[in-house]
N, CA, C and O atoms as a Tripos MOL2 file, in Angstrom:
@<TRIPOS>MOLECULE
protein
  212   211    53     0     0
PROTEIN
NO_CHARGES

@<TRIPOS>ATOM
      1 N         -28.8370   24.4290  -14.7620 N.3       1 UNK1
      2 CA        -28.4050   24.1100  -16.1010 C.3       1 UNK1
      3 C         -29.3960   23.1210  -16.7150 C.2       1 UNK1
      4 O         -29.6210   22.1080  -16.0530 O.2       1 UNK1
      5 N         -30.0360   23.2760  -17.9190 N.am      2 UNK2
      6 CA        -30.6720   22.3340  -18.3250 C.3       2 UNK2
      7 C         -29.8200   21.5730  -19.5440 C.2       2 UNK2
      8 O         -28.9070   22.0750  -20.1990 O.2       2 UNK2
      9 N         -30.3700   20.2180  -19.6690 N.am      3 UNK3
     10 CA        -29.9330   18.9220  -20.5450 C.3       3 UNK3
     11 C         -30.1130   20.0180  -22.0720 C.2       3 UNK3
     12 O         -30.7110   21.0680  -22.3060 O.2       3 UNK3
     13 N         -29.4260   19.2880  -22.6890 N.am      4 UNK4
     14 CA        -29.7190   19.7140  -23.9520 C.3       4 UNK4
     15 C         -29.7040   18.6080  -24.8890 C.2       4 UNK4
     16 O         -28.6700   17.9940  -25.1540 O.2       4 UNK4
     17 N         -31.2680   18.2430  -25.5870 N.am      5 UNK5
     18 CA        -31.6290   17.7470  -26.5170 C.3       5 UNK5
     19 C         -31.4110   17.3880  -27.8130 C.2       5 UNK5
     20 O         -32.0650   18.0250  -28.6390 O.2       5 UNK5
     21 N         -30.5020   16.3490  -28.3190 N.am      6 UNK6
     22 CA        -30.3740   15.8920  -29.5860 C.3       6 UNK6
     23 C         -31.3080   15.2140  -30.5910 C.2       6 UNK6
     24 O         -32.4360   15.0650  -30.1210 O.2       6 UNK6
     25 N         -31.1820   14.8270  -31.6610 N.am      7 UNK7
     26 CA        -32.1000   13.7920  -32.4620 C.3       7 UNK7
     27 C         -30.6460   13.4040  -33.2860 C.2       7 UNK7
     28 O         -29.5950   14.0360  -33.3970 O.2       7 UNK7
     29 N         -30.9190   12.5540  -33.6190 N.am      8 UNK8
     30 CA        -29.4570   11.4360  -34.0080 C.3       8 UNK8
     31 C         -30.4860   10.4360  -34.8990 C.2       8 UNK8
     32 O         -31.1330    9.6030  -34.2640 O.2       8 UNK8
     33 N         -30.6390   10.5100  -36.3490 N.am      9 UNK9
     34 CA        -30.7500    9.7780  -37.0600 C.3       9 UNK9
     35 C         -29.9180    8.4580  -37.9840 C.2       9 UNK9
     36 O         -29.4690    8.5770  -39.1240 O.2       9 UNK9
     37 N         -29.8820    7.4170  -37.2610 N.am     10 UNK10
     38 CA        -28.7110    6.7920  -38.1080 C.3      10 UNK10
     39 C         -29.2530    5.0740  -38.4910 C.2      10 UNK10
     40 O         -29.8380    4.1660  -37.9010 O.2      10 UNK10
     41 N         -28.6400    5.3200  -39.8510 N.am     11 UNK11
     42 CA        -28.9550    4.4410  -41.1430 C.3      11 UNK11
     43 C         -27.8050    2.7200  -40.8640 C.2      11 UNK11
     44 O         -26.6240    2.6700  -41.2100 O.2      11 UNK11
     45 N         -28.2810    1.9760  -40.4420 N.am     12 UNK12
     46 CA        -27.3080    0.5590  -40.7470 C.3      12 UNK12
     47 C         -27.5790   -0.1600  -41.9040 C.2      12 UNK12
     48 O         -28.7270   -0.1870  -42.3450 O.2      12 UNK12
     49 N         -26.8100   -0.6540  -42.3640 N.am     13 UNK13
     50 CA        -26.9330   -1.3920  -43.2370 C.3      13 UNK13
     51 C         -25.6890   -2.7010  -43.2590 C.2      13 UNK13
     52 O         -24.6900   -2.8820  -42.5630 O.2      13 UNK13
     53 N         -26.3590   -3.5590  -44.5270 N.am     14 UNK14
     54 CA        -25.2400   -4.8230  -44.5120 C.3      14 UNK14
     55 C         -25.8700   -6.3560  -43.0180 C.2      14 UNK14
     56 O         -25.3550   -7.4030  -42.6260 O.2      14 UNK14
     57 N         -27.1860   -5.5970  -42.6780 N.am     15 UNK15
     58 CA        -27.7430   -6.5730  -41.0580 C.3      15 UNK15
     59 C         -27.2870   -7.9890  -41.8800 C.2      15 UNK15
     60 O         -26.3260   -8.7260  -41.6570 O.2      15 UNK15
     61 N         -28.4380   -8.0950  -43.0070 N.am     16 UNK16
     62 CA        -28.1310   -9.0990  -43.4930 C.3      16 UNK16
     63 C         -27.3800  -10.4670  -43.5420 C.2      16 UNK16
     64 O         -27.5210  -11.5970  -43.0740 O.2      16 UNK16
     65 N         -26.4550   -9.7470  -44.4000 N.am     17 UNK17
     66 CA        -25.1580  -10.2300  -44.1680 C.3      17 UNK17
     67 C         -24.3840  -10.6950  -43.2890 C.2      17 UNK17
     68 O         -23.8330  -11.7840  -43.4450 O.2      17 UNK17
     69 N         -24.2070   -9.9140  -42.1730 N.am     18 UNK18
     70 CA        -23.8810   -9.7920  -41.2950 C.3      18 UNK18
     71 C         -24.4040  -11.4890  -40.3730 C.2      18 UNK18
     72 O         -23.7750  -12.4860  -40.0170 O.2      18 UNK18
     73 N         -25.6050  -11.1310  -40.3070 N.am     19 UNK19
     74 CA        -26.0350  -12.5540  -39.7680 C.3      19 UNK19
     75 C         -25.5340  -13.8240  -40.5270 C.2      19 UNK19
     76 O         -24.8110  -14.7020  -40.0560 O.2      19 UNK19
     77 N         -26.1760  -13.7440  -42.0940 N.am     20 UNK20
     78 CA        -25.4320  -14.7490  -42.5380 C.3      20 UNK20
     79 C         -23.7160  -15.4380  -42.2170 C.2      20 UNK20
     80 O         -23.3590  -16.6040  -42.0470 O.2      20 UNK20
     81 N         -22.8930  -14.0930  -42.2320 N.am     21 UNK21
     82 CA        -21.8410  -14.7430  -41.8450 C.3      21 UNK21
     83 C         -21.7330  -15.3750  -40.2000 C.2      21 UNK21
     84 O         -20.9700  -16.2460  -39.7810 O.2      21 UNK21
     85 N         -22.6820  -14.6740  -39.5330 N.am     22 UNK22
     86 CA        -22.3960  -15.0620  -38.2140 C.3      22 UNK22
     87 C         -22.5680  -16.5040  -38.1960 C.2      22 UNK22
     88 O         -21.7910  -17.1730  -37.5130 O.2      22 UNK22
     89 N         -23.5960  -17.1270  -38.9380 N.am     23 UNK23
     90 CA        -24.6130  -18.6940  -39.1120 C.3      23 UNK23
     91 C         -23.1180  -19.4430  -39.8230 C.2      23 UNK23
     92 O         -22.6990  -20.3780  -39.1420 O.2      23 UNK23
     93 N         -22.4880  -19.2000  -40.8010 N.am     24 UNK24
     94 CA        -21.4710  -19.2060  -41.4210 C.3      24 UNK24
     95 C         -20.5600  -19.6270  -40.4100 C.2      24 UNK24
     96 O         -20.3740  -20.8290  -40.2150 O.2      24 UNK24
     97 N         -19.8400  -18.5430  -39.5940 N.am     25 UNK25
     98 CA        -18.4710  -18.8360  -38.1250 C.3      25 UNK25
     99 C         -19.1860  -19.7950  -37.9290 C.2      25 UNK25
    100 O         -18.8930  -20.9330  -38.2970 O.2      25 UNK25
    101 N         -20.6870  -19.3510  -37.0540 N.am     26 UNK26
    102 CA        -20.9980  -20.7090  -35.6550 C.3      26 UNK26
    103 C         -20.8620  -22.0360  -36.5570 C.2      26 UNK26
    104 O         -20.0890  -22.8510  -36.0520 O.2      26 UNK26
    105 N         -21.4570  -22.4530  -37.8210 N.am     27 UNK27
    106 CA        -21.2960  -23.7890  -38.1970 C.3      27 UNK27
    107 C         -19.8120  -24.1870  -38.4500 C.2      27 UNK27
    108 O         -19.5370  -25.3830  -38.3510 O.2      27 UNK27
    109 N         -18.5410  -23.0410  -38.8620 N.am     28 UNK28
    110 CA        -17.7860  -23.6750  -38.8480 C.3      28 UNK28
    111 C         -16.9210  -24.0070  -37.5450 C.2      28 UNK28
    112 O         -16.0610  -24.8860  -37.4840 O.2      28 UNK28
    113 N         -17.2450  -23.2760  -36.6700 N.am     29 UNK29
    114 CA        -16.7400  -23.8360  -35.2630 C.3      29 UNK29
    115 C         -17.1970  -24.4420  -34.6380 C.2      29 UNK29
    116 O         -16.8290  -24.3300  -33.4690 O.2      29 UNK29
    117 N         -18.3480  -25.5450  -34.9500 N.am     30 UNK30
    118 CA        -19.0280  -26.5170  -34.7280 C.3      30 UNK30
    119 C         -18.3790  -27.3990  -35.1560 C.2      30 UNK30
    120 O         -17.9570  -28.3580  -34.5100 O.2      30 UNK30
    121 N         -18.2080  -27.1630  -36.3840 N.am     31 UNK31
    122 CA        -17.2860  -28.7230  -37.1580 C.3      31 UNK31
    123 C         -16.0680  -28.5260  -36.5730 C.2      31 UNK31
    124 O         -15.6000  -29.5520  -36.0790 O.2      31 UNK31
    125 N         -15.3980  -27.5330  -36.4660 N.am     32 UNK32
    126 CA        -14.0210  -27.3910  -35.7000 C.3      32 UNK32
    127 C         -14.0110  -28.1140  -34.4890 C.2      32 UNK32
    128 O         -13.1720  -28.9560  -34.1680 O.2      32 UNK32
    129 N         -14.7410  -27.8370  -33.9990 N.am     33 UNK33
    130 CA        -15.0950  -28.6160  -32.6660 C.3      33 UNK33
    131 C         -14.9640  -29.9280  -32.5780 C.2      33 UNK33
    132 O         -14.2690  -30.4990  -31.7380 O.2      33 UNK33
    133 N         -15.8110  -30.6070  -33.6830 N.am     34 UNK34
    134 CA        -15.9060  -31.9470  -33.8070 C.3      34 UNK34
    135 C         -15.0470  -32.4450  -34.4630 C.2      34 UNK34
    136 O         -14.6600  -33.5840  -34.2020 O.2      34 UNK34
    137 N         -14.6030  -31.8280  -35.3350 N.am     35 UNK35
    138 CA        -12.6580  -32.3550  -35.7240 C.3      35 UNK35
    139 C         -11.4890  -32.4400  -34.2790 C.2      35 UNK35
    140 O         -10.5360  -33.2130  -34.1770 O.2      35 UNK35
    141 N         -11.9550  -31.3450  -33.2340 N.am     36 UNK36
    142 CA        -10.8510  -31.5330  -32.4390 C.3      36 UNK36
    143 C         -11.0110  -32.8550  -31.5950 C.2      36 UNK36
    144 O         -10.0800  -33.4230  -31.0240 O.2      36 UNK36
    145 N         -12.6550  -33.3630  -31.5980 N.am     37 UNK37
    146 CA        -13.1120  -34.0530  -30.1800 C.3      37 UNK37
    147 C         -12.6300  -35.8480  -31.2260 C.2      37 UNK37
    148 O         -12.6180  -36.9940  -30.7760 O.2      37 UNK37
    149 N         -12.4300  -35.5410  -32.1210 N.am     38 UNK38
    150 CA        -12.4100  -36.7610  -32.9290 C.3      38 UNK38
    151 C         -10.5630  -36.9550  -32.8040 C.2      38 UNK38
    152 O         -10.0590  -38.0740  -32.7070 O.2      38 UNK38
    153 N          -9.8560  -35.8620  -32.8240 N.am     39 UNK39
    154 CA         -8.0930  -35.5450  -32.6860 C.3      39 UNK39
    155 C          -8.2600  -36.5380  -31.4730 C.2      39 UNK39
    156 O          -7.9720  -37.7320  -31.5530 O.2      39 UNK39
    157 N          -8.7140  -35.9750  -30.4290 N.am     40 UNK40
    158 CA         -8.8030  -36.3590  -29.2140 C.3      40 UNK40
    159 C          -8.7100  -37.9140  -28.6360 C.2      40 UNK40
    160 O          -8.0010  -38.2750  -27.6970 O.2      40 UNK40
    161 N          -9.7180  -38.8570  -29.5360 N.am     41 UNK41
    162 CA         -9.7380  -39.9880  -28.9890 C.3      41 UNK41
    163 C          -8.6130  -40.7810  -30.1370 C.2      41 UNK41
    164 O          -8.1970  -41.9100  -29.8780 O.2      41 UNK41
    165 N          -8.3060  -40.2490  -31.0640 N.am     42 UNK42
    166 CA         -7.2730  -41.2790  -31.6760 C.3      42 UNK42
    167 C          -6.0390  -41.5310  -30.8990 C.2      42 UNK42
    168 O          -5.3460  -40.6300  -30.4280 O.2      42 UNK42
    169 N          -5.7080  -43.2540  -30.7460 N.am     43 UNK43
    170 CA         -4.4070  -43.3210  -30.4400 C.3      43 UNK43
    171 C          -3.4910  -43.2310  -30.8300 C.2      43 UNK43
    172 O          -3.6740  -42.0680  -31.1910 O.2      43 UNK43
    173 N          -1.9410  -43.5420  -31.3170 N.am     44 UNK44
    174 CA         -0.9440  -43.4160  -31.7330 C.3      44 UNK44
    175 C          -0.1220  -44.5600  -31.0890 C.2      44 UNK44
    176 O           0.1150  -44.5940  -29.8810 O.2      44 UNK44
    177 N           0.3070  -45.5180  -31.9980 N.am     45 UNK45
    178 CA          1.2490  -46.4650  -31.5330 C.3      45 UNK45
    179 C           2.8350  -46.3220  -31.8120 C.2      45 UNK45
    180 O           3.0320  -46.8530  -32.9050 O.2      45 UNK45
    181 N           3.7910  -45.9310  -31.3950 N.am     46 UNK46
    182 CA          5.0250  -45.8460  -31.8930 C.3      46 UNK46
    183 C           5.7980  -46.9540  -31.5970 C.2      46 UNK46
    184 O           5.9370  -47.0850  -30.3810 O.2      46 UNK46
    185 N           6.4240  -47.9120  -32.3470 N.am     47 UNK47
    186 CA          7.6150  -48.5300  -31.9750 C.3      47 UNK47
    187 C           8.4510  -48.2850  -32.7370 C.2      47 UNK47
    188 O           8.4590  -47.9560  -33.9230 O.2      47 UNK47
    189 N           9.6840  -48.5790  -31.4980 N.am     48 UNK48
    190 CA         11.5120  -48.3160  -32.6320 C.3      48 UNK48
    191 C          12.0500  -49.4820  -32.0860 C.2      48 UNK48
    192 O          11.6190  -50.1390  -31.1380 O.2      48 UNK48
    193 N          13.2770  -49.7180  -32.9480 N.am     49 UNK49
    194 CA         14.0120  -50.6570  -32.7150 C.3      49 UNK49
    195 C          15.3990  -50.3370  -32.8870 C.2      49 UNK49
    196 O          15.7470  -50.0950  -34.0430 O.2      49 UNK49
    197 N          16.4000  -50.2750  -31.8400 N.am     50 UNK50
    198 CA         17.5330  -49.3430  -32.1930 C.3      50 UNK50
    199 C          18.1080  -50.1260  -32.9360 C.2      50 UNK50
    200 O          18.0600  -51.3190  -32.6390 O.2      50 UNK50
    201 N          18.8490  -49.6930  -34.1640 N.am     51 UNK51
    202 CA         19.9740  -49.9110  -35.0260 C.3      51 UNK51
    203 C          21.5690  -49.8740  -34.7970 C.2      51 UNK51
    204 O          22.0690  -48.8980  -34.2380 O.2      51 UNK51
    205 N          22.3800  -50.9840  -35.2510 N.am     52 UNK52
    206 CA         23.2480  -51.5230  -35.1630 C.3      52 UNK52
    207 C          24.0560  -50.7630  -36.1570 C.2      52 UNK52
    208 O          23.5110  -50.4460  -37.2140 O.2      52 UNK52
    209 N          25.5180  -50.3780  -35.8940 N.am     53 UNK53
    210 CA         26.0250  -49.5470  -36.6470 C.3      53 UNK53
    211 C          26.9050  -50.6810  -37.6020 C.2      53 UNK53
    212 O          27.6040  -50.2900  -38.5370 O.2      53 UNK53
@<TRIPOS>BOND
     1     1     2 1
     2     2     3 1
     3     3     4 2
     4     3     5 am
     5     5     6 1
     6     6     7 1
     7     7     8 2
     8     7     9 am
     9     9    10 1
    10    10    11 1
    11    11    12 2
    12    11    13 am
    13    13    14 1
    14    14    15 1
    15    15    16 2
    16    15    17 am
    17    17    18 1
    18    18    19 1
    19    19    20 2
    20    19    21 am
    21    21    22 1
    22    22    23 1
    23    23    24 2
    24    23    25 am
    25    25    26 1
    26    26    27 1
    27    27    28 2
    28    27    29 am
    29    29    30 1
    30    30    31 1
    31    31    32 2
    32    31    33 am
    33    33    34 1
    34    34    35 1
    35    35    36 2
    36    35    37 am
    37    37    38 1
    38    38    39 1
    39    39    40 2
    40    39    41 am
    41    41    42 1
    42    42    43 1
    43    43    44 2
    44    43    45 am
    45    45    46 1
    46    46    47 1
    47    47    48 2
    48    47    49 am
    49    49    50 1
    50    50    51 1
    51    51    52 2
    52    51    53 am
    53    53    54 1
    54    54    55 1
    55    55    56 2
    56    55    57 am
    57    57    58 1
    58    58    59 1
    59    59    60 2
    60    59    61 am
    61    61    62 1
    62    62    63 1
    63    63    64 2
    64    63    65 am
    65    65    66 1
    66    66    67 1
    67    67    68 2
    68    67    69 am
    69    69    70 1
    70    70    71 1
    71    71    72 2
    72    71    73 am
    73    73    74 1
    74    74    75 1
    75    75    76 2
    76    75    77 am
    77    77    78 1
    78    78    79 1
    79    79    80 2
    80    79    81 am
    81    81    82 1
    82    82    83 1
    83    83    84 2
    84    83    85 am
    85    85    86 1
    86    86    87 1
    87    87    88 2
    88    87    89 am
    89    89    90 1
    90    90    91 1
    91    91    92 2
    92    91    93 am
    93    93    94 1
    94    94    95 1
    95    95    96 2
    96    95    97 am
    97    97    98 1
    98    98    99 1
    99    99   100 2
   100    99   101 am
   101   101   102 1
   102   102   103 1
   103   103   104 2
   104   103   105 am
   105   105   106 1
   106   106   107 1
   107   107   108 2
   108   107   109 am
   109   109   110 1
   110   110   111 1
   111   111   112 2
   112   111   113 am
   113   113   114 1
   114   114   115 1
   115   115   116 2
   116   115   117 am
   117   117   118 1
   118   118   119 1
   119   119   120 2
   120   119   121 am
   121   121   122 1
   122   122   123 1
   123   123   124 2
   124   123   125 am
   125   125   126 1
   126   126   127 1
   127   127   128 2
   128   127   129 am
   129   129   130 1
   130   130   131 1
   131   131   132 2
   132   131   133 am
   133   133   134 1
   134   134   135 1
   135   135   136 2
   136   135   137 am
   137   137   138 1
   138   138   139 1
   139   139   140 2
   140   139   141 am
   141   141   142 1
   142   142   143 1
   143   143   144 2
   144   143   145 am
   145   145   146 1
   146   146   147 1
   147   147   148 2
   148   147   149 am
   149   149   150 1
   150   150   151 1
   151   151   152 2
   152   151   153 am
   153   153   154 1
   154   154   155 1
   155   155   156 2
   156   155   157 am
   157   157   158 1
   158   158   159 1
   159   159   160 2
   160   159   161 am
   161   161   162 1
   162   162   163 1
   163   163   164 2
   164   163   165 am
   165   165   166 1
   166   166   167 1
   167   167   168 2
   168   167   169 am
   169   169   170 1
   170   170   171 1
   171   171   172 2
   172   171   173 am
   173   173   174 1
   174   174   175 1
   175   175   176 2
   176   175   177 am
   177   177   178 1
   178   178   179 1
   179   179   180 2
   180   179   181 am
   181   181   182 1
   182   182   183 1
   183   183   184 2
   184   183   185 am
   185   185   186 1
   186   186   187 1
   187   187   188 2
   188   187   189 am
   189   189   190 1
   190   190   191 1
   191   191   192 2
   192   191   193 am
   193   193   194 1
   194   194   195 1
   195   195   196 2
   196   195   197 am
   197   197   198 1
   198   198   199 1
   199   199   200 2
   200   199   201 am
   201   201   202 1
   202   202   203 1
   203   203   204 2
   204   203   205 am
   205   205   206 1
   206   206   207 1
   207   207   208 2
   208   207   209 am
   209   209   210 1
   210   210   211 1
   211   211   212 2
@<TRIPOS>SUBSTRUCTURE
     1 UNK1         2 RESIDUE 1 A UNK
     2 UNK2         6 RESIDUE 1 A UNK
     3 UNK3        10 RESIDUE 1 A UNK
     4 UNK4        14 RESIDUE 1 A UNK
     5 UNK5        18 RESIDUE 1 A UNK
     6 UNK6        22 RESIDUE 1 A UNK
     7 UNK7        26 RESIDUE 1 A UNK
     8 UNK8        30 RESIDUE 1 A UNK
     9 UNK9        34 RESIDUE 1 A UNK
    10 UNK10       38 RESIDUE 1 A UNK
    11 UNK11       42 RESIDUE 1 A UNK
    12 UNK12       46 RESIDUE 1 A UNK
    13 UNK13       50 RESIDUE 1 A UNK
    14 UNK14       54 RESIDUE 1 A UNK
    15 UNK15       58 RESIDUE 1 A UNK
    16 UNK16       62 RESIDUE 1 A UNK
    17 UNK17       66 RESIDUE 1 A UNK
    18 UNK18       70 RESIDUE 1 A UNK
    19 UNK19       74 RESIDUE 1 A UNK
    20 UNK20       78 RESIDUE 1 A UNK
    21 UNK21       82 RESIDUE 1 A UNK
    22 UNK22       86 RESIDUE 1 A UNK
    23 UNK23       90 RESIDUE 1 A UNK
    24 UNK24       94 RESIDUE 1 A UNK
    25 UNK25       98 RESIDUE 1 A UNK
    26 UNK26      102 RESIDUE 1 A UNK
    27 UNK27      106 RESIDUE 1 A UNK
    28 UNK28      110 RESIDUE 1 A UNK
    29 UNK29      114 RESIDUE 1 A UNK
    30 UNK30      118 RESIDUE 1 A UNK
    31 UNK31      122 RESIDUE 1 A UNK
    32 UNK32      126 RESIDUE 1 A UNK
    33 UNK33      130 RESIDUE 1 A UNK
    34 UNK34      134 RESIDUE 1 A UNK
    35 UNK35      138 RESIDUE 1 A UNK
    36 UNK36      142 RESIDUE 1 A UNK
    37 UNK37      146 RESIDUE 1 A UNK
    38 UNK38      150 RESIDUE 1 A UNK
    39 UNK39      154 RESIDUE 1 A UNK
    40 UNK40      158 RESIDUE 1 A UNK
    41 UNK41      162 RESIDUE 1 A UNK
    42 UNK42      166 RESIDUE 1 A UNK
    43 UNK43      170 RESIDUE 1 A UNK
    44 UNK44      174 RESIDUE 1 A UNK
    45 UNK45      178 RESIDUE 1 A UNK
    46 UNK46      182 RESIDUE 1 A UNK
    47 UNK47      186 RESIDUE 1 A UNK
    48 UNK48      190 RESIDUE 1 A UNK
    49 UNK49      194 RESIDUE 1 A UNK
    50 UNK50      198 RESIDUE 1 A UNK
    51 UNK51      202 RESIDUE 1 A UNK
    52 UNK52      206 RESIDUE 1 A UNK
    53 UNK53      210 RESIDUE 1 A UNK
């Protein structure tokens, strides 16, 4: 049995773009990042004082 031979011409478009948005995500999940690492070190002080009816 022999192979049988195609040709497959195909057109992309939009690369462009495409990258741009990629540059787009990565910087904003960079800053995401650095918003979470900044969540991270803040403390939180709570005091209560129970109330008297």
């Amino acid at each position: 049995m022999r192979p049988i031979g195609y040709r497959l011409n195909v057109e992309v478009s939009g690369i462009e773009e495409l990258k741009e948005a990629c540059k787009e995500v990565s910087k904003k999940a960079e800053e995401l990042q650095e918003a979470i690492d900044r969540l991270s070190i803040i403390e939180v002080e709570l005091k209560a004082k129970p109330v008297n009816n």
